[in-house]
MISE-829282 format. One line per field, with one value per residue: chain; residue in three letters; x, y, z of N, C-alpha, C in turn. Coordinates in Angstrom, 2 decimals. Atoms other than C-alpha are relative to their C-alpha. Layout:
N
kette (A;...)
rest (ALA;...)
n.u (X;...)
n.v (Y;...)
n.w (Z;...)
ca.u (X;...)
ca.v (Y;...)
ca.w (Z;...)
c.u (X;...)
c.v (Y;...)
c.w (Z;...)
# end
This chain:
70
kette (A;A;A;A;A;A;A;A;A;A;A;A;A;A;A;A;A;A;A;A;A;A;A;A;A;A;A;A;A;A;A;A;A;A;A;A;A;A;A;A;A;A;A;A;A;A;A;A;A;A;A;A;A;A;A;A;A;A;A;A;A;A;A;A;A;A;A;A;A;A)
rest (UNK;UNK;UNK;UNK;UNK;UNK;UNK;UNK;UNK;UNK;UNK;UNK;UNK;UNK;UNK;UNK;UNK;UNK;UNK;UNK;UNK;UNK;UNK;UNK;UNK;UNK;UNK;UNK;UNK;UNK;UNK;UNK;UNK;UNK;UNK;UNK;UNK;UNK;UNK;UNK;UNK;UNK;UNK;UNK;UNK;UNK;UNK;UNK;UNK;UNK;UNK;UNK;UNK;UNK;UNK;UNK;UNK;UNK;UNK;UNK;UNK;UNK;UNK;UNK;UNK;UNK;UNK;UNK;UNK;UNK)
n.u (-0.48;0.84;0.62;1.02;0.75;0.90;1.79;1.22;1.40;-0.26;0.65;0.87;-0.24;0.34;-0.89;-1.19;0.62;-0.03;-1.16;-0.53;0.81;-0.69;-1.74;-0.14;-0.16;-1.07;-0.62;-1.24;0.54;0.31;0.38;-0.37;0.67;0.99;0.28;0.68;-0.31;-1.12;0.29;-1.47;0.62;-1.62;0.04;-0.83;0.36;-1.22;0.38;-0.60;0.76;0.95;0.94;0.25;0.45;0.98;0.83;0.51;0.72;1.24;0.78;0.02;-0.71;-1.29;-1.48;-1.42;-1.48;-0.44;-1.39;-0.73;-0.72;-0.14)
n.v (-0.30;0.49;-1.07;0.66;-1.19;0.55;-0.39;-0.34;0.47;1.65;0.24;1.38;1.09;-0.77;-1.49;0.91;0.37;-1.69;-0.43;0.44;-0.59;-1.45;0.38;1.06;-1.05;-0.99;1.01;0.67;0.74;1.81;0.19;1.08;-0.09;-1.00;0.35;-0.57;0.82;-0.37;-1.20;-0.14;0.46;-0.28;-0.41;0.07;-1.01;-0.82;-1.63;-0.32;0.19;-0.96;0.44;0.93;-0.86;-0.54;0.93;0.41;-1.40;-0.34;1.47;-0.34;1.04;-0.73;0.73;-0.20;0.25;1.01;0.80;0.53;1.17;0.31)
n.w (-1.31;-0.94;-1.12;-0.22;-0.36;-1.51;0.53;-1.26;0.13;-0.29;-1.43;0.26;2.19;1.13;-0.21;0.44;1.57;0.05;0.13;1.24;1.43;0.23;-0.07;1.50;0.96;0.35;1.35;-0.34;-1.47;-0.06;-1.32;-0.59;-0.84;-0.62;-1.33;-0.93;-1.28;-0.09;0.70;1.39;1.42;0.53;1.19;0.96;1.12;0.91;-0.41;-1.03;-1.63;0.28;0.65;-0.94;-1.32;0.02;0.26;-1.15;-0.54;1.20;-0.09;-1.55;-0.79;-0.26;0.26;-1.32;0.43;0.96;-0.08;1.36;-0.44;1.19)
ca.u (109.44;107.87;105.75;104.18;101.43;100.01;95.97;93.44;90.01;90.41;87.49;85.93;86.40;84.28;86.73;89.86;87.76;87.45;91.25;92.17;89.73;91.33;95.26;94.19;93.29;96.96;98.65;101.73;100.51;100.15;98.90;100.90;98.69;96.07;96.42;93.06;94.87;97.99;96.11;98.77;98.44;102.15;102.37;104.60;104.60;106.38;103.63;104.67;103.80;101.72;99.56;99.21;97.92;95.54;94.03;93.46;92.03;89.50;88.36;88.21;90.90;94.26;97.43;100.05;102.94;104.74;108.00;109.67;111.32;113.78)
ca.v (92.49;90.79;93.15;92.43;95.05;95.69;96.23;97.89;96.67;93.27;91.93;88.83;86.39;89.05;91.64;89.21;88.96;92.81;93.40;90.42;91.88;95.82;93.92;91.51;94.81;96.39;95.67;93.32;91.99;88.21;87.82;85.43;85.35;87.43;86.83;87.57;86.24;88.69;92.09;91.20;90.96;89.43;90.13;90.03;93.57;95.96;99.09;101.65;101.43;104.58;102.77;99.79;102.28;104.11;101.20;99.78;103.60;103.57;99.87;101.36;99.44;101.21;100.36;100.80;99.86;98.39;95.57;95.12;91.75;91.08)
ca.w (88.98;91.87;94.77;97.15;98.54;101.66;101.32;104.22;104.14;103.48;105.37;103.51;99.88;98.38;99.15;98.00;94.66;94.34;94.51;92.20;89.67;89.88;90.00;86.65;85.06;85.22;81.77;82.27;86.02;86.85;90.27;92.33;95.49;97.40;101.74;103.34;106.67;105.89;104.10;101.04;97.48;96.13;92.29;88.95;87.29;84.93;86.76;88.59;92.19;91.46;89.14;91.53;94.74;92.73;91.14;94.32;95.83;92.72;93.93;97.82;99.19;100.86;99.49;102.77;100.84;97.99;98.46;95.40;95.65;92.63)
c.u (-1.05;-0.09;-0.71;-0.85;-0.60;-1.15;-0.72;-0.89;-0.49;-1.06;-0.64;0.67;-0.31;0.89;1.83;-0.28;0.05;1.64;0.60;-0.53;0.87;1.61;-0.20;-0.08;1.17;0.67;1.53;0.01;-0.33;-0.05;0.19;-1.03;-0.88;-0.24;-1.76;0.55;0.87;-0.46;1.26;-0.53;1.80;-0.54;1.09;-0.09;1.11;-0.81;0.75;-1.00;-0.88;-1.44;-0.95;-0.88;-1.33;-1.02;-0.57;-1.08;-1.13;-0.98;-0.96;0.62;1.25;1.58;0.88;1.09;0.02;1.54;0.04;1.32;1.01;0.05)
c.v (-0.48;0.84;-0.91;1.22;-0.27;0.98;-0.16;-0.24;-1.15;-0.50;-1.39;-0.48;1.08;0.81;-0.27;0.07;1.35;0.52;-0.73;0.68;1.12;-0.92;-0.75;1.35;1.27;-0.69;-0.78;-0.60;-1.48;-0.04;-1.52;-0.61;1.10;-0.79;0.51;0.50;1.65;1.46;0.23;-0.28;-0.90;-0.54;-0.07;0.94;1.14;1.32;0.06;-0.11;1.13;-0.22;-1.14;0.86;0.67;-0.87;-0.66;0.95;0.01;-1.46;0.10;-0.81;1.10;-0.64;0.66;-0.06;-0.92;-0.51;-0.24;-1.16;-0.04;-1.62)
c.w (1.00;1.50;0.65;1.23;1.21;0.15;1.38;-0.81;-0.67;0.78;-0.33;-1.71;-0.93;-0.26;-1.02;-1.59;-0.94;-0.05;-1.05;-1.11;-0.68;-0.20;-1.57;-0.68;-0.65;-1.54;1.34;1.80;-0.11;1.66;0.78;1.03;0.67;1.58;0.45;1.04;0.35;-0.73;-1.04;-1.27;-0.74;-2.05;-1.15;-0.94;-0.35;0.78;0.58;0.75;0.16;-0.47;0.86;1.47;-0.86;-0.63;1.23;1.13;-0.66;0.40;1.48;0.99;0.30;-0.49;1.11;-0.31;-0.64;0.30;-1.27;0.65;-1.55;-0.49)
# end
C-alpha cells in the first residue's frame, strides 16, 4: 500500500538520512522518496500507520499524518 507521510523537523540531508534509516527499518517498507522541500516521506508498506508514527517519534521527528494512496 502506498503512504505518503507528513514529517516535522525536517531541517537538513542529515535529517532526510535519519528518517530514511528509521522507515528502511519497518519490515515490508520500500521507500519511494523522502521531500526535504515538502516535509514528506512517500512509501510502499504492509505497517500500520501506528508503527510508521512511532518509529518516526523514537527517531525525534513528528509524523502529522498518514495518506494512504492505493
Amino acid at each position: 500500500m502506498r503512504k505518503i507521510i507528513l514529517i516535522n523537523g525536517m531541517m537538513c540531508k542529515k535529517c532526510v538520512a535519519h528518517v530514511q534509516k528509521a522507515l528502511e527499518k519497518i519490515p515490508d517498507t520500500k521507500i519511494i522518496s523522502i521531500s526535504l522541500e515538502n516535509g514528506t516521506a512517500e512509501i510502499e508498506s504492509l505497517a500500520d500507520d501506528t508503527v510508521i508514527k512511532q518509529t518516526l517519534t523514537e527517531t525525534g521527528f513528528a509524523c502529522t499524518g498518514i495518506e494512504t494512496k492505493n
